[in-house]
C-alpha positions in Angstrom: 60.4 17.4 28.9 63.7 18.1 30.6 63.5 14.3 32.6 62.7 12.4 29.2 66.0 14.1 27.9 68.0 13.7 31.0 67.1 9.9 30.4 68.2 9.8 27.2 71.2 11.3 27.7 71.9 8.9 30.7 71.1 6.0 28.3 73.3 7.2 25.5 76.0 7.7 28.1 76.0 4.1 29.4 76.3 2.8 25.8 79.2 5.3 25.1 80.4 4.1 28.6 80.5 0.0 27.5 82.0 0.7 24.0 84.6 2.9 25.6 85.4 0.1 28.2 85.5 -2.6 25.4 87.6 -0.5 23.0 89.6 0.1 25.4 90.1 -3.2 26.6 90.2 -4.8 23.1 93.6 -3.3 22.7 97.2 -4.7 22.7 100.1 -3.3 24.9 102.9 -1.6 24.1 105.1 -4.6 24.1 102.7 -6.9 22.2 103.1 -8.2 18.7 106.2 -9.5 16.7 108.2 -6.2 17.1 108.4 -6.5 20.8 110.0 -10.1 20.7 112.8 -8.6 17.6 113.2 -5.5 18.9 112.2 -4.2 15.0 109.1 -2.4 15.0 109.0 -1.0 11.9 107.2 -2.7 8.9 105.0 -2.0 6.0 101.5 -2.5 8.4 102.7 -0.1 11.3 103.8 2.4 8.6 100.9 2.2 6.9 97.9 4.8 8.0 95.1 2.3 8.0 97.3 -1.2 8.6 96.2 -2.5 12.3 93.8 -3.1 14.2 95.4 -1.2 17.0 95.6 2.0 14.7 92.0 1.3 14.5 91.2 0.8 17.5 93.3 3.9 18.8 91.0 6.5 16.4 87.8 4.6 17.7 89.1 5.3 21.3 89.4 9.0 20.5 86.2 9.3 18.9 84.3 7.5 21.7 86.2 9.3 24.1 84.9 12.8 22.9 81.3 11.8 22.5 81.6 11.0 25.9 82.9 13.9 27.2 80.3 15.6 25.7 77.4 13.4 26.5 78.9 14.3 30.2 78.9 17.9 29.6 75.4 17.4 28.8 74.3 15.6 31.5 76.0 18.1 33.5 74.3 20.8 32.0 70.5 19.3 31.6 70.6 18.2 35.7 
């Protein structure tokens, strides 16, 4: 029983690992976007709680992050 869920959990983890990597890579710099080439960065969409991408892709990094951690912990824990 033990190896079937170690398997699993190495499985899950190598998912989690690839959508980490491309939510990671998916976003902009720092100096990316409009603001960067004006010097202005503030506008409606990067005041706004839900207006970019970026912001999205920020709270899906975090999320991802912590399953991972945790699938590791796991791992760490079932081996």
């Amino acid at each position: 029983m033990p190896a079937i869920v170690k398997t699993i959990l190495i499985i899950a983890e190598i998912i989690v690992s690839v959508a980490l990597i491309a939510v990671v890579t998916l976003q902009s710099g720092k100096e990316a976007g409009m603001g960067a080439l004006t010097g202005k960065s503030d506008s409606y969409l990067s005041k706004s709680k839900f207006g970019t991408m970026d912001k999205i892709l920020a709270a899906a990094t975090k999320w991802i992050a912590l399953v991972w951690i945790l699938l590791t912990l796991s791992l760490s824990m079932v081996g």
